[in-house]
C-alpha positions as CSV (number, residue, x, y, z in Angstrom):
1,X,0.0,0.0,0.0
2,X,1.5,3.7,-0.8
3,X,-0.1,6.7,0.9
4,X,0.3,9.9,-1.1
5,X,-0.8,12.9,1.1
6,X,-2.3,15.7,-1.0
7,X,-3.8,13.2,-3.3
8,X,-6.0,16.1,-4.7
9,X,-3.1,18.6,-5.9
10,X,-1.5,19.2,-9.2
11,X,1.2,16.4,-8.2
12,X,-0.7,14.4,-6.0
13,X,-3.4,13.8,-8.4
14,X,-0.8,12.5,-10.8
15,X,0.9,10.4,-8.1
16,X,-2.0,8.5,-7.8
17,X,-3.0,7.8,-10.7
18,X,0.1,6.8,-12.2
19,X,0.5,4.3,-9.7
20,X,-3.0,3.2,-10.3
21,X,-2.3,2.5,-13.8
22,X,0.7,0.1,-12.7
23,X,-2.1,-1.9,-10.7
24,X,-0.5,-0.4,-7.2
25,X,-3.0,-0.5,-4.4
26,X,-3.0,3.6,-3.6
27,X,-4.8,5.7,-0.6
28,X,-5.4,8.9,-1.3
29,X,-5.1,11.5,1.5
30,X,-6.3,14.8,1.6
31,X,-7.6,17.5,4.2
32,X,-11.1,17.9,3.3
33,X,-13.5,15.2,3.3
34,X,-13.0,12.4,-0.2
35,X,-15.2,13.7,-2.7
36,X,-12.7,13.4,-5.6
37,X,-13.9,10.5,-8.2
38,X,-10.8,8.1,-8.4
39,X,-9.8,5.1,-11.1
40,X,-11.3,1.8,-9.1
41,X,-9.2,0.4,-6.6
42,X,-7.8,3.4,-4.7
43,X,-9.3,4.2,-1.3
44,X,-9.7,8.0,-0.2
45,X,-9.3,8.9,2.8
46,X,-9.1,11.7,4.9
47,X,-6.2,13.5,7.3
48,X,-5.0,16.6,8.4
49,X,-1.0,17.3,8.6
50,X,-1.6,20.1,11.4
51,X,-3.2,17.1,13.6
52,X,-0.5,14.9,13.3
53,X,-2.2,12.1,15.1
54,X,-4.9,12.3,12.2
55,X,-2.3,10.3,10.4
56,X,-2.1,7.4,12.1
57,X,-5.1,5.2,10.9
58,X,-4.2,6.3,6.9
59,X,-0.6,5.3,7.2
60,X,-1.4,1.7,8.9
61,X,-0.6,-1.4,7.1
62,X,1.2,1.4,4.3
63,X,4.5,0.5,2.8
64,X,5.6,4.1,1.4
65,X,4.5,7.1,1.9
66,X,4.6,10.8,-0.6
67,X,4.4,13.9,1.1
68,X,3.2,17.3,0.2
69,X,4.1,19.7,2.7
70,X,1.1,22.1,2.5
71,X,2.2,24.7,5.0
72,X,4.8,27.8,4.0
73,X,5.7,29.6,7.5
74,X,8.8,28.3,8.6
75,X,7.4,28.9,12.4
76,X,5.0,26.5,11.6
77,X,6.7,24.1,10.3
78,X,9.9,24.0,12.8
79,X,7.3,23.2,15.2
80,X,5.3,20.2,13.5
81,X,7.2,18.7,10.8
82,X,9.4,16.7,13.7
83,X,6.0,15.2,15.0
84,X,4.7,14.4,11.7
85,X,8.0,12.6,10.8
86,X,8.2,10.6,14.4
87,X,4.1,9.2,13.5
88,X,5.8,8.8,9.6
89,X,8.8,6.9,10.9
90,X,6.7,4.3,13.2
91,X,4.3,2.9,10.3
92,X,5.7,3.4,6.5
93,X,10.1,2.5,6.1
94,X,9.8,4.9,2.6
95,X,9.4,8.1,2.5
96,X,9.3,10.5,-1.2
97,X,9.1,14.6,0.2
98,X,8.2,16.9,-2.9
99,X,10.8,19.3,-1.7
100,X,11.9,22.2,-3.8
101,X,15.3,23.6,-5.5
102,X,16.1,26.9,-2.4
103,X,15.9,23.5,0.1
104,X,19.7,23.7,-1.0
105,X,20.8,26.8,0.0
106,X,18.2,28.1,2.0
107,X,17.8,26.0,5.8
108,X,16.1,28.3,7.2
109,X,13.4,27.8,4.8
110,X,10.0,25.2,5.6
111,X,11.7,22.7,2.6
112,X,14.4,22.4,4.3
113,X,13.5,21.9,7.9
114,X,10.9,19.4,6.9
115,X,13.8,17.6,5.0
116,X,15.7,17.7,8.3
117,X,12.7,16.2,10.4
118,X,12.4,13.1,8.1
119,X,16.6,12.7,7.8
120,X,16.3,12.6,11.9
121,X,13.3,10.1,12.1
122,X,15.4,7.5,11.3
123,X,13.1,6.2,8.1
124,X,14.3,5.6,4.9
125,X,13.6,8.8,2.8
126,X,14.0,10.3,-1.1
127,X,13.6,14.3,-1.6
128,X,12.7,15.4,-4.8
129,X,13.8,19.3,-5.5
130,X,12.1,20.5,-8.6
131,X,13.0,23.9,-10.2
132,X,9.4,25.7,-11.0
133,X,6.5,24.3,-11.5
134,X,4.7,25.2,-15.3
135,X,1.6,24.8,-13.3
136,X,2.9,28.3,-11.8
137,X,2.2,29.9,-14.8
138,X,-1.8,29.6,-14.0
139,X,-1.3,32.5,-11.9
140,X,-2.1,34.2,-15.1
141,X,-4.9,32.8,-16.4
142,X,-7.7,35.6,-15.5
143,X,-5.4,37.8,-16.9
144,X,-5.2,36.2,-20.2
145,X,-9.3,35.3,-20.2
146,X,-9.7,38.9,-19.6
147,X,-7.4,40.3,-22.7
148,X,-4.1,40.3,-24.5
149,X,-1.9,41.4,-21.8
150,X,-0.6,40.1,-18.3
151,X,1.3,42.0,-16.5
152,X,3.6,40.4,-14.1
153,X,7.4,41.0,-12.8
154,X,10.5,40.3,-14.3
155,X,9.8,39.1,-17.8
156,X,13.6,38.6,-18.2
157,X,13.8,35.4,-15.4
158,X,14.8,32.5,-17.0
159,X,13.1,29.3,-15.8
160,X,13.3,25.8,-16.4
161,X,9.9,25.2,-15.5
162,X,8.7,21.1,-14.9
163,X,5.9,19.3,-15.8
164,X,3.7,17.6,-13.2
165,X,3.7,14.6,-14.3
166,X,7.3,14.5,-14.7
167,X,8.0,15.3,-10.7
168,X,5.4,12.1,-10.2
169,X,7.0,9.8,-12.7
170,X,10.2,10.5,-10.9
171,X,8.4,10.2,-7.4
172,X,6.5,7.0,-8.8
173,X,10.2,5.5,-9.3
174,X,10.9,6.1,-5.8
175,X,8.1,4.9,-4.4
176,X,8.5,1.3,-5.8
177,X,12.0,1.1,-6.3
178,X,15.4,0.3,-4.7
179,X,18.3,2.3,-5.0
180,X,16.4,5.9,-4.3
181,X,17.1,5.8,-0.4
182,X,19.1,9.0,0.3
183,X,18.4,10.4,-3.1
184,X,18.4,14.3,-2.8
185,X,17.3,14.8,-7.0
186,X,17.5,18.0,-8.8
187,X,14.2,17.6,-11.0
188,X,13.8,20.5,-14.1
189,X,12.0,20.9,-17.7
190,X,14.1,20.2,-20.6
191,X,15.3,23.8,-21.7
192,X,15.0,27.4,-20.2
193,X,12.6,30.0,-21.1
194,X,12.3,33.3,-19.7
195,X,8.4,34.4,-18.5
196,X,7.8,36.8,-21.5
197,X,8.4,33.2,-23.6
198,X,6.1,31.3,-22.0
199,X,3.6,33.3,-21.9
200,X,4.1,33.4,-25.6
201,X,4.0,29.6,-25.7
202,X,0.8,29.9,-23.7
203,X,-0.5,32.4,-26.5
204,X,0.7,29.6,-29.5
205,X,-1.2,27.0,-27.3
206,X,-4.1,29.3,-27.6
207,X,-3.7,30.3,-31.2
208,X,-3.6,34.0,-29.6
209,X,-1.2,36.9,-29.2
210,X,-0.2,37.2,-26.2
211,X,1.9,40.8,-25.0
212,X,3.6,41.1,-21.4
213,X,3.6,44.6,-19.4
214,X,6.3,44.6,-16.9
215,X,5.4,45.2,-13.7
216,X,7.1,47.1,-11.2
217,X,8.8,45.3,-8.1
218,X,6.9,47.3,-5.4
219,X,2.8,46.8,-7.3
220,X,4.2,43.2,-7.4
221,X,5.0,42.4,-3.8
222,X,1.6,44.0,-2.6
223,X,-0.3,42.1,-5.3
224,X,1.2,38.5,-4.2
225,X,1.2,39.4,-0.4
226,X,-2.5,39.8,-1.0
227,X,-3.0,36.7,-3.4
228,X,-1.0,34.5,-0.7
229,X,-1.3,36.1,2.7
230,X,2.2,35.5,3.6
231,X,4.4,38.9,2.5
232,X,7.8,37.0,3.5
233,X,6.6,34.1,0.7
234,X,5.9,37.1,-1.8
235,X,9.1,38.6,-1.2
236,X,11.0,35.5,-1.7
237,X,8.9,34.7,-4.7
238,X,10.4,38.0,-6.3
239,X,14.0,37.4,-5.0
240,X,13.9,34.3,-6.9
241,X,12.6,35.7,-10.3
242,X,15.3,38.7,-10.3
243,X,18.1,36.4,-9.9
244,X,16.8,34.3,-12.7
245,X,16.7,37.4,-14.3
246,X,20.7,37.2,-14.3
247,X,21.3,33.5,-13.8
248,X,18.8,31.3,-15.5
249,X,17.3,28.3,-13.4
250,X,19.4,25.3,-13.9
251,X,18.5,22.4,-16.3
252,X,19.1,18.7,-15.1
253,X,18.7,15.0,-16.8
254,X,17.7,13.7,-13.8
255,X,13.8,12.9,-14.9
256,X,15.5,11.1,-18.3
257,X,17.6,9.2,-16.2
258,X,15.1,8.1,-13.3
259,X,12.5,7.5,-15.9
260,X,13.6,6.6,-19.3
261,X,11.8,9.1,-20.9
262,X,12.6,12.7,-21.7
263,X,10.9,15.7,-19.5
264,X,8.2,17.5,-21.1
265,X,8.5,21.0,-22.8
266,X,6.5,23.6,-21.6
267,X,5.2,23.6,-25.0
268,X,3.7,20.3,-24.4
269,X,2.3,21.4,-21.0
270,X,0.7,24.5,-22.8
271,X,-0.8,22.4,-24.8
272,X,-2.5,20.0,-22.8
273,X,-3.4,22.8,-20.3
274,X,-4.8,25.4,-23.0
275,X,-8.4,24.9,-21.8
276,X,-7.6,26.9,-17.9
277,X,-6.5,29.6,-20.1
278,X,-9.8,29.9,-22.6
């Protein structure tokens, strides 16, 4: 039996049912009560990570467990992930944590401490770091059913954005494999495209054209801590983009080489996505 907490995300959602189409007996966790119709065979079920003893009855009898870390204060998390990962360690010996890329070089940050909890719970334990997720780029869809334009910051950052299903292939691999234990992988899209490109790849999917309006830094920050709640996740949202500004996002192998198959362009993800945009 595999777990996968946040079973109704972008990620989760594709966790589940890619294991589902190997046949894999799946539970699939998420906050609010199951009312998500899933492929026969997987059982939903229902847990909270803030209540960490919510998790014991969905994790017993599981084998491997993937976890979506929901919550972005670091005060939060310094104080819960370490309870989560002690219930974690006494019922599943696998454990795949969507992580992210800044888990690297930022500790202080909730990837990284939640990366720390599970390395001290003593269970065995894969961390997939991801650069950007193309699903990001929804962020402009009301802007682009509305007109022609979006206006966003730092058109210039240059992003190597992932598709969803590639994280999950990757995660899928780790969740049924051997030789993952201790993995810390570095997960991208194939090539790098700066914002103002996507959203033109978005306008192609679309058969549109689509113009971007730069927007400035200080607009920005007050429109995303608004959007988010959370002005310290805004500000490092925009710290992020103006570096990539100068120093594209890096590009790995690492889904070709866990999965055999190439990652998926952002062209491709356009493409299959078009329909949030219309």
């Amino acid at each position: 039996m595999i777990v996968v907490l946040g079973a109704t995300g972008r990620v989760g959602r594709q966790v589940v049912s890619q294991l589902s189409e190997r046949d894999l007996p799946v539970r699939a966790v998420s906050r609010s009560a199951p009312t998500a119709t899933w492929p026969a065979g997987v059982d939903p079920a229902q847990a909270d990570l803030a209540d960490p003893a919510s998790l014991e009855p969905v994790l017993r009898g599981a084998d491997a467990l993937f976890l979506i870390w929901p919550f972005t204060s670091a005060e939060q998390t310094q104080g819960l992930a370490p309870k989560v990962a002690e219930v974690v360690s006494r019922q599943v010996s696998r454990v795949v944590y969507l992580s992210a890329q800044p888990a690297a070089d930022r500790p202080g940050s909730f990837w990284a401490l939640v990366e720390r909890a599970i390395e001290g719970s003593g269970t065995g334990w894969t961390f997939l770091r991801p650069t950007g997720f193309a699903a990001n780029t929804l962020m402009w869809a009301g802007q682009i059913r509305a007109g022609d334009t979006v206006r966003w910051p730092f058109g210039a950052a240059a992003r190597s954005l992932i598709d969803e299903r590639d994280i999950a292939a990757v995660a899928v691999r780790a969740l049924t494999e051997d030789g993952h234990h201790g993995g810390r992988y570095l997960l991208s899209g194939p090539g790098v495209l700066t914002q103002e490109a996507q959203l033109a790849a978005i306008g192609r999917a679309l058969g549109r054209d689509l113009h971007w309006a730069e927007l400035p830094r200080a607009e920005a920050l007050e429109m995303l801590t608004a959007a988010w709640g959370d002005p310290a996740f805004a500000t490092g949202a925009l710290d992020t983009w103006a570096r990539f500004a100068d120093h594209p996002e890096t590009v790995t192998a690492t889904v070709e080489k866990i999965t055999g198959a190439p990652a998926h362009s952002f062209a491709d993800w356009a493409a299959r996505n078009a329909a949030a945009f219309r």
